[in-house]
C-alpha positions in Angstrom: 13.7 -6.0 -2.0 13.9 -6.4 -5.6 17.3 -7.6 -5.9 16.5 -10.5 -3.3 13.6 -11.2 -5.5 15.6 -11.3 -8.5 18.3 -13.6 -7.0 15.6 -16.0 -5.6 14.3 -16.5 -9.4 17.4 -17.2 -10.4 18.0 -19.9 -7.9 14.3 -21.5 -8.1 15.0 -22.1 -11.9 18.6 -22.9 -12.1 19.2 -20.0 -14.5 17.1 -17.5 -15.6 17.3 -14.9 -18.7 15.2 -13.0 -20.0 15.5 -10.0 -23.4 13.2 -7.1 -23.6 13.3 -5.7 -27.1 13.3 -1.8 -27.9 12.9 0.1 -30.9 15.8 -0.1 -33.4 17.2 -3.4 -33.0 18.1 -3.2 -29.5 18.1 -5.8 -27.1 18.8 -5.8 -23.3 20.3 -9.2 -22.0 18.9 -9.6 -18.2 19.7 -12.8 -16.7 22.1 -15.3 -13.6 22.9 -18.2 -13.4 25.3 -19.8 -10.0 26.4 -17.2 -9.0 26.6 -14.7 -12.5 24.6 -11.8 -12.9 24.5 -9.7 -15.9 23.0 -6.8 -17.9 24.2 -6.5 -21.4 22.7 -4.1 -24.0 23.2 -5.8 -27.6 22.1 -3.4 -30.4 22.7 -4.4 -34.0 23.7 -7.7 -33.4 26.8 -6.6 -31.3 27.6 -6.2 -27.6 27.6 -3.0 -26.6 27.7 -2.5 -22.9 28.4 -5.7 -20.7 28.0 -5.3 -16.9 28.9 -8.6 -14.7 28.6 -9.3 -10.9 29.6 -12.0 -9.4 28.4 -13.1 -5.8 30.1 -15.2 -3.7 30.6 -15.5 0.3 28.4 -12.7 0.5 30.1 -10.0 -1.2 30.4 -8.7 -5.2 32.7 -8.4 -8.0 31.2 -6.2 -10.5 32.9 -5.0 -13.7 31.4 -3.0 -17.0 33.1 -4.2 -20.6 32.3 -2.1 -23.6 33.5 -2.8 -27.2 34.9 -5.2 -28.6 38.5 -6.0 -29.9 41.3 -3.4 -29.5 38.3 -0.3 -28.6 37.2 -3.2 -25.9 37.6 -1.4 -22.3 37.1 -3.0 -18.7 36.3 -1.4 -15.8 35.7 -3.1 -12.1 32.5 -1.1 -10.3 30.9 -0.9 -7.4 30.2 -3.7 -5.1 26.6 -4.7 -6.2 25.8 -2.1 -9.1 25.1 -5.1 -11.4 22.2 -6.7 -9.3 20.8 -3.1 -8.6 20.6 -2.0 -12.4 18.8 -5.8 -13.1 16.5 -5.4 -10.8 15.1 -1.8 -11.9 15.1 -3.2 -15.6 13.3 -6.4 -14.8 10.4 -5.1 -12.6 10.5 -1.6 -14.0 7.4 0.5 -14.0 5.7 -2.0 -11.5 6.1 0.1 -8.1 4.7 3.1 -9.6 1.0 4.6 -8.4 -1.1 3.7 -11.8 0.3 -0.3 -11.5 -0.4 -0.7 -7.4 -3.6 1.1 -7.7 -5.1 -1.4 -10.2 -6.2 -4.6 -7.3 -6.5 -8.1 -8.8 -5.8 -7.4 -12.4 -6.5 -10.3 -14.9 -4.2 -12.4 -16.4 -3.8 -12.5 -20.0 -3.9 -16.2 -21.3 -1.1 -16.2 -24.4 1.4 -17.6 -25.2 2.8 -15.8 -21.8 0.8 -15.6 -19.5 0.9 -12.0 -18.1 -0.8 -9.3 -16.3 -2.0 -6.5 -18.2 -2.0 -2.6 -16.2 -3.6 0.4 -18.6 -2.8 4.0 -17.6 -6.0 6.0 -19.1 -7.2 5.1 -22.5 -3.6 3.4 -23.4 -1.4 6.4 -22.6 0.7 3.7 -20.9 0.3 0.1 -20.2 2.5 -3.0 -18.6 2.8 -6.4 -18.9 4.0 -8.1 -15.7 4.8 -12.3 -16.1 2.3 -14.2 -14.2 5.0 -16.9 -13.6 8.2 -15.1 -13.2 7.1 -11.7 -11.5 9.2 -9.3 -14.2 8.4 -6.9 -16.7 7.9 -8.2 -19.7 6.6 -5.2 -21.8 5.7 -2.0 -22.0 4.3 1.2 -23.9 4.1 5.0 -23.1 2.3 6.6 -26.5 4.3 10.1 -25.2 7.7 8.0 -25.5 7.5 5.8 -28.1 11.4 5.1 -27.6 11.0 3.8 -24.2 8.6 1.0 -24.9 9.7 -2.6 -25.1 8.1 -6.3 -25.7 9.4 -9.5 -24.8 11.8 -11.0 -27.2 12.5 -13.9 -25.6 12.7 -15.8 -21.8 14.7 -18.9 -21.2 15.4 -21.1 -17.8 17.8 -23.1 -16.5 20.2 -25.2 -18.8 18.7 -23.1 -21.6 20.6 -20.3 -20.1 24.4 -19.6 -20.9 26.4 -16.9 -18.7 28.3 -14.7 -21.0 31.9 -14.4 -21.5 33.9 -11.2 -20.4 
Protein backbone atom coordinates (compact mmCIF):
# COMPACT_ATOMS: atom_id res chain seq x y z
CA UNK A 1 0.00 0.00 0.00
CA UNK A 2 0.99 3.46 -0.71
CA UNK A 3 1.00 4.77 2.64
CA UNK A 4 3.38 1.86 3.86
CA UNK A 5 5.45 2.85 0.93
CA UNK A 6 5.51 6.43 1.84
CA UNK A 7 6.31 5.79 5.57
CA UNK A 8 9.17 3.34 4.60
CA UNK A 9 10.85 6.38 2.50
CA UNK A 10 10.60 8.36 5.25
CA UNK A 11 12.42 6.02 7.55
CA UNK A 12 15.19 4.83 4.84
CA UNK A 13 16.25 8.61 4.66
CA UNK A 14 15.74 10.00 8.04
CA UNK A 15 13.37 12.60 6.69
CA UNK A 16 12.05 13.10 3.60
CA UNK A 17 10.19 16.30 1.82
CA UNK A 18 9.43 16.87 -1.12
CA UNK A 19 7.29 20.41 -3.05
CA UNK A 20 5.51 19.99 -6.23
CA UNK A 21 4.83 23.43 -7.75
CA UNK A 22 1.43 24.45 -9.48
CA UNK A 23 0.46 27.26 -11.44
CA UNK A 24 0.12 30.59 -9.66
CA UNK A 25 2.59 30.48 -6.95
CA UNK A 26 1.41 27.52 -5.22
CA UNK A 27 3.25 25.03 -3.58
CA UNK A 28 2.31 21.70 -1.80
CA UNK A 29 4.65 20.80 1.20
CA UNK A 30 4.73 16.72 1.25
CA UNK A 31 7.04 15.42 3.65
CA UNK A 32 7.86 13.11 7.69
CA UNK A 33 10.26 13.01 9.52
CA UNK A 34 10.14 10.54 13.23
CA UNK A 35 7.24 10.11 13.45
CA UNK A 36 5.55 13.67 11.62
CA UNK A 37 3.68 13.62 8.64
CA UNK A 38 2.42 16.49 6.84
CA UNK A 39 0.69 18.01 3.82
CA UNK A 40 0.67 21.82 3.73
CA UNK A 41 -0.47 23.91 0.72
CA UNK A 42 1.61 27.26 0.74
CA UNK A 43 0.37 29.67 -1.92
CA UNK A 44 1.80 33.25 -2.08
CA UNK A 45 4.30 32.73 0.23
CA UNK A 46 1.84 31.94 3.19
CA UNK A 47 0.39 28.77 4.73
CA UNK A 48 -2.74 28.06 3.83
CA UNK A 49 -3.90 24.69 4.80
CA UNK A 50 -1.72 22.62 7.22
CA UNK A 51 -2.64 18.91 7.87
CA UNK A 52 -0.38 16.94 10.64
CA UNK A 53 -0.43 13.21 11.67
CA UNK A 54 1.44 11.97 14.08
CA UNK A 55 2.16 8.19 14.56
CA UNK A 56 3.05 6.63 17.48
CA UNK A 57 2.33 3.06 19.15
CA UNK A 58 0.49 2.25 16.16
CA UNK A 59 -2.24 4.67 16.09
CA UNK A 60 -2.73 8.62 14.66
CA UNK A 61 -3.22 12.06 15.76
CA UNK A 62 -4.28 14.01 12.88
CA UNK A 63 -5.34 17.74 12.95
CA UNK A 64 -5.92 20.37 9.91
CA UNK A 65 -4.76 24.30 10.78
CA UNK A 66 -5.80 26.95 8.41
CA UNK A 67 -4.87 30.68 8.65
CA UNK A 68 -2.83 32.31 10.46
CA UNK A 69 -3.09 34.72 13.50
CA UNK A 70 -6.52 35.49 15.06
CA UNK A 71 -8.51 33.78 11.46
CA UNK A 72 -6.03 30.67 12.47
CA UNK A 73 -8.47 27.56 13.11
CA UNK A 74 -7.57 23.99 14.39
CA UNK A 75 -9.41 21.07 13.88
CA UNK A 76 -8.34 17.32 15.08
CA UNK A 77 -9.40 14.67 12.01
CA UNK A 78 -9.62 11.42 11.43
CA UNK A 79 -7.23 8.80 12.57
CA UNK A 80 -4.81 8.53 9.51
CA UNK A 81 -6.43 11.11 6.93
CA UNK A 82 -2.95 12.78 6.83
CA UNK A 83 -0.90 9.75 5.51
CA UNK A 84 -3.81 8.86 3.16
CA UNK A 85 -4.02 12.45 1.44
CA UNK A 86 0.25 12.17 1.11
CA UNK A 87 0.26 9.28 -0.32
CA UNK A 88 -2.41 10.14 -3.31
CA UNK A 89 -0.30 13.42 -3.83
CA UNK A 90 3.03 11.90 -3.91
CA UNK A 91 2.45 8.85 -6.26
CA UNK A 92 -0.50 10.50 -8.00
CA UNK A 93 -1.40 9.61 -11.56
CA UNK A 94 0.99 6.46 -11.28
CA UNK A 95 -1.73 3.59 -10.76
CA UNK A 96 -3.64 4.67 -13.67
CA UNK A 97 -4.01 2.40 -17.14
CA UNK A 98 -1.74 4.84 -19.54
CA UNK A 99 1.31 4.72 -16.67
CA UNK A 100 1.11 0.57 -15.96
CA UNK A 101 0.71 -0.07 -19.57
CA UNK A 102 3.96 1.56 -20.53
CA UNK A 103 6.74 -1.78 -19.44
CA UNK A 104 10.32 -0.73 -18.74
CA UNK A 105 10.21 2.94 -19.45
CA UNK A 106 13.61 4.88 -19.64
CA UNK A 107 15.00 6.86 -17.26
CA UNK A 108 15.66 10.41 -17.92
CA UNK A 109 19.37 11.29 -16.87
CA UNK A 110 18.98 15.19 -15.35
CA UNK A 111 19.56 16.65 -12.80
CA UNK A 112 16.78 14.12 -11.38
CA UNK A 113 16.78 11.27 -12.56
CA UNK A 114 13.20 10.26 -13.48
CA UNK A 115 10.95 8.17 -15.49
CA UNK A 116 9.16 9.71 -18.18
CA UNK A 117 5.20 8.11 -19.17
CA UNK A 118 3.54 10.11 -22.43
CA UNK A 119 -0.27 9.65 -22.86
CA UNK A 120 -0.66 10.07 -26.86
CA UNK A 121 1.25 12.81 -28.51
CA UNK A 122 1.68 14.75 -25.01
CA UNK A 123 -2.01 15.01 -24.03
CA UNK A 124 -0.56 13.99 -20.63
CA UNK A 125 2.76 12.90 -19.33
CA UNK A 126 4.44 11.93 -15.73
CA UNK A 127 7.50 12.05 -14.27
CA UNK A 128 8.02 9.41 -11.65
CA UNK A 129 11.65 9.72 -9.37
CA UNK A 130 13.94 6.92 -10.19
CA UNK A 131 15.32 7.10 -6.68
CA UNK A 132 12.48 7.95 -4.38
CA UNK A 133 9.39 6.30 -6.24
CA UNK A 134 6.98 9.70 -6.14
CA UNK A 135 5.62 11.86 -8.54
CA UNK A 136 7.56 14.45 -9.32
CA UNK A 137 5.65 16.15 -12.22
CA UNK A 138 3.08 16.32 -14.38
CA UNK A 139 1.08 17.83 -17.41
CA UNK A 140 -2.52 17.30 -18.79
CA UNK A 141 -2.72 19.99 -22.02
CA UNK A 142 -6.87 19.68 -21.31
CA UNK A 143 -6.03 20.93 -17.60
CA UNK A 144 -3.44 23.22 -17.68
CA UNK A 145 -4.23 24.00 -13.79
CA UNK A 146 -3.58 20.63 -12.63
CA UNK A 147 -0.08 20.24 -13.92
CA UNK A 148 2.92 20.52 -11.54
CA UNK A 149 6.91 20.25 -11.59
CA UNK A 150 9.23 19.64 -8.99
CA UNK A 151 10.29 22.60 -7.00
CA UNK A 152 12.33 21.18 -4.75
CA UNK A 153 13.25 17.56 -2.79
CA UNK A 154 15.31 17.42 0.44
CA UNK A 155 16.35 14.36 2.87
CA UNK A 156 17.08 13.77 6.09
CA UNK A 157 18.69 16.66 8.38
CA UNK A 158 17.83 18.86 5.45
CA UNK A 159 14.32 18.34 6.48
CA UNK A 160 12.52 20.49 9.24
CA UNK A 161 8.90 19.25 10.55
CA UNK A 162 6.65 22.17 10.64
CA UNK A 163 5.26 23.94 13.54
CA UNK A 164 1.40 23.89 14.36
Amino acid sequence: MRTEQFMKLVEKYDGFQFVPAYRDDEDHFIGGKGNNYWYFINKNGKTKELYLGIYADGQWQDRCIKGSGKKKTEKEMPPGSTIKRIAEEAYLHQDEEWVKKKKNPKVIQDSHPHYHYVLGFGDKALDVSEQYGVTIAYSDLKDLSAGFHLRYLHTGADVDVPEG
